[in-house]
N, C-alpha and C positions, 0 to 999 in steps of 0.2 A: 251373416247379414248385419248388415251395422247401420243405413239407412232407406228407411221406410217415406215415400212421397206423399203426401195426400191431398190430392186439388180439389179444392170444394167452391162453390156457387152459392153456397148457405142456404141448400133446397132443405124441403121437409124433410128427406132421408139423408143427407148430409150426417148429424148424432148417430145413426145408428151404422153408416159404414165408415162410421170412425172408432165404433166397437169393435171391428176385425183389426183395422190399422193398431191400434193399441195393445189389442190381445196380442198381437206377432209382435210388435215391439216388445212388450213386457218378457215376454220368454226368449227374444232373441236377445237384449239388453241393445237395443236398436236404439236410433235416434227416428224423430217425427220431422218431419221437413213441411210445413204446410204451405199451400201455395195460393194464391186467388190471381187470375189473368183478367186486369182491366182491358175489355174488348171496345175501345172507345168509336165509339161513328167515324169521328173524324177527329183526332191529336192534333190535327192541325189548327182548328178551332178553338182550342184551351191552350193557354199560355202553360210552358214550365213550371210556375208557380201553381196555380189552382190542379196540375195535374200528380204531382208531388203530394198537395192537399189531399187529394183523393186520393194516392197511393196510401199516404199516412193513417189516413181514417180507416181504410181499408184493412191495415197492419193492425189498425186497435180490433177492428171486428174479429178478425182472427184470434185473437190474444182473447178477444171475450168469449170466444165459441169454444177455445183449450178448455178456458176457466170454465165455462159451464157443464162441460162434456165429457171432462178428463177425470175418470173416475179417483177417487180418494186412494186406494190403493196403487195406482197407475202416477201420481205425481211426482216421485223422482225420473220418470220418462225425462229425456230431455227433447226440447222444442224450438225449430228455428221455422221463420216465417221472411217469409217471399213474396214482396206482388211486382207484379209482370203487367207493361203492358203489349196489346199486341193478340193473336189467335189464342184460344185457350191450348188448344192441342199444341201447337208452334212452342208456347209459354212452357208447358210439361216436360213436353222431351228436349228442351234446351239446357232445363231444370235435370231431369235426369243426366242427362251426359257431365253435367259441367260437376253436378253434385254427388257423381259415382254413386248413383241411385241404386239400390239390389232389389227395390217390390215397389211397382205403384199398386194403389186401392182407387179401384174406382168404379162408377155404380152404373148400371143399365134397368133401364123400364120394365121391361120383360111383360108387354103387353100391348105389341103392335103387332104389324105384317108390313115394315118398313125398316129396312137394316138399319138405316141411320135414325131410327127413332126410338127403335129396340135397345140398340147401345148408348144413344146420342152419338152424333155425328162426332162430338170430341172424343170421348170414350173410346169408339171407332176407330178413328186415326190413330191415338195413341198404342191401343190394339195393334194395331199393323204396325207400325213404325218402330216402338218401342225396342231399345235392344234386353232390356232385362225383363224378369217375369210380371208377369200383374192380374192380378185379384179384380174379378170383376163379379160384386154383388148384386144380385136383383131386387128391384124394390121391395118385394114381397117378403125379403129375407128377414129375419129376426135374429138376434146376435143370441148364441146359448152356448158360448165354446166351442172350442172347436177338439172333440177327443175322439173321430174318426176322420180320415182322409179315404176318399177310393180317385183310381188311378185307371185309365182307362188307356188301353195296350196293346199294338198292333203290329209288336214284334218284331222291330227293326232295331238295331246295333246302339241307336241314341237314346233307345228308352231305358238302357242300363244308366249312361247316363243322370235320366230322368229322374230312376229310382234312387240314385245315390244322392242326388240332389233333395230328393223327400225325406231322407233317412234322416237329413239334418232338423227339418218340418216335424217328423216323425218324435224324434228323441227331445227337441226340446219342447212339444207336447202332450209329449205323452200319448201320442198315438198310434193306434195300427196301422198301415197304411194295405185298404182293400184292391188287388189288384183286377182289372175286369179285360178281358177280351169275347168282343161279341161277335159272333161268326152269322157273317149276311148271305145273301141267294147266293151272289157268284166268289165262293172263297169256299176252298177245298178243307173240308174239316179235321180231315188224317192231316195235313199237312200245321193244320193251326192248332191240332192236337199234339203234333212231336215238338211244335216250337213252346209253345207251352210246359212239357216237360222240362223244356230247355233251361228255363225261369226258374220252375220249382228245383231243380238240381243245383245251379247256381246259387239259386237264396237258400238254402236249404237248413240252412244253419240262423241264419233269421227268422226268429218265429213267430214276429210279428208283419213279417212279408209277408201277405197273405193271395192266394191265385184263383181264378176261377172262371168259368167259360160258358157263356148263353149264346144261345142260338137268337137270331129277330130280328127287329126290328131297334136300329140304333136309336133313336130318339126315346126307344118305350124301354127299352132294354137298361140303358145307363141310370135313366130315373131312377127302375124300379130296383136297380140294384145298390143303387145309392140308399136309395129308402129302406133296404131293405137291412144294409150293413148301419144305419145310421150316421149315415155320412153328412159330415159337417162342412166339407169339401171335395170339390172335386178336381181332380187335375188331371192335365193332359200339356202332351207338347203341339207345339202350334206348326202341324205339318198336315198332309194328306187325311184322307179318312177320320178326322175327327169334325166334334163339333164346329169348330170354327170355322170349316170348309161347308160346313151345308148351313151356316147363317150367311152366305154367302150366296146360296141359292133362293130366288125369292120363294118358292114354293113351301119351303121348309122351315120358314121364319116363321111364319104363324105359329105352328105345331110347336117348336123350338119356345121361344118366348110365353108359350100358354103351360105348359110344364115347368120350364126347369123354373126351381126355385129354391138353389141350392148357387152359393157361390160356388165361382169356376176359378180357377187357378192356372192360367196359362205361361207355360213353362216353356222360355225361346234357347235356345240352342246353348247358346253363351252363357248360361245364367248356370254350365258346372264345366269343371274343367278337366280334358282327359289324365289323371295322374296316373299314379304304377297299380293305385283297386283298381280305378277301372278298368286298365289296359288290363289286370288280371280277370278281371269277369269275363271282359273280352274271351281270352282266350282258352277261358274256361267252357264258356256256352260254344267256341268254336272245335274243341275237344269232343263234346258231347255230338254237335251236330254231326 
């Protein structure tokens, strides 16, 4: 990981989801890329000149928010600053592609029953669109390290993947990474029980891989196990059957949003690459099955 994005609004929780940004930079020896998208009414209204001035002003606010929020130990981080005009979301992922972005940070309410309120609407887009991973903290959250990850596992060929993607998360945290599969009404348990073996035989030799399998209720289940392994993190990759698909159903956004309050770490496809480990684990787990 070598660039980290972080687009801020200079909201009250803005300082403290620049305490995850940082923390992952600091360990990964990352750069900060901070961004602000001027969303102006209408550009057309303000000349080139006063809109440059705004841009400018805007550049210092930035610089003042590092300076205030960039902890002492965290100052040789290095820092590049961006304002955009134009959507905020449009501003991020244009930011991401052009800047071979590898993590956006970015925050969600986690206290509606309105998808785009939950995430904010930018967040949201970004979420979707996004080709690299991104961290999405809840307001609620409080920055205290991050020295447990759990990882949440529905035993498909990408989540090897996934994991080898966290081992890098993993080692230069210093953390466990808790693995969780939760088996619902209609999912055959022998069957989510041999795939599960599949994992433990493969990682076997990793002993900070760690596995384990609840029966329930997915929204109660994942909490409780995060909470339970102390998890500082959660991740998942952004396909089927995971959280991100039932913040998608409105029914399940309340419940969703009134819980979790654990940042989420979503892991899109691209963000590891199949080399000769993987394609070994691959055909490792394909041995076993």
């Amino acid at each position: 990981m070598k660039k980290i994005l972080f687009p801020t609004e200079f909201s009250d929780q803005a300082p403290e989801l620049f305490k995850y940004a940082t923390e992952v930079a600091y360990f990964f020896k990352a750069k900060i890329v901070m961004i602000h998208a001027l969303n102006l009414p209408d550009e057309a209204l303000m000349s080139k000149k006063d809109t440059q001035k705004l841009a400018d002003a805007t550049s210092t606010k930035l610089y003042q928010f590092v300076k205030e929020n960039l902890a002492p130990s965290f100052q040789h981080i290095p820092v590049e600053y961006i304002v955009k005009t134009g959507s905020p979301a449009q501003a991020i992922l244009e930011t991401a592609s052009s800047e071979d972005i590898d993590l956006i940070v970015v925050g969600m309410t986690g206290k509606t029953n309105a998808i785009n309120t939950l995430l904010g609407r930018t967040s949201f887009q970004v979420l979707e669109m996004s080709d690299c991973p991104v961290l999405l903290v809840p307001s609620t959250a409080r920055f205290a390290g991050i020295d447990h990850i759990a990882f949440t596992t529905d035993f498909e060929f990408r989540d090897f993947g996934a994991i080898q993607y966290l081992k890098s998360w993993a080692k230069r945290l210093d953390a466990p990474i808790h693995c969780l599969h939760i088996i619902e009404e209609d999912e055959n348990e022998l069957s989510a029980l041999k795939n599960m073996h599949i994992l433990k035989t493969v990682y076997k030799r990793h002993h900070r891989i760690l596995f384990d399998m609840r029966a329930g209720n997915f929204q109660d289940g994942i909490e409780k196990f995060a909470k339970s392994k102390r998890a500082d993190l959660i991740a998942m990759i952004s396909h089927k059957r995971n959280l991100l698909s039932r913040m998608t159903k409105k029914s399940d956004v309340k419940d969703i949003a009134r819980k979790i309050q654990i940042p989420i770490l979503v892991i899109k496809d691209n963000a590891y690459q199949i080399d000769s480990t993987f394609s070994e684990l691959i055909g490792i787990a394909n041995s076993i099955a």
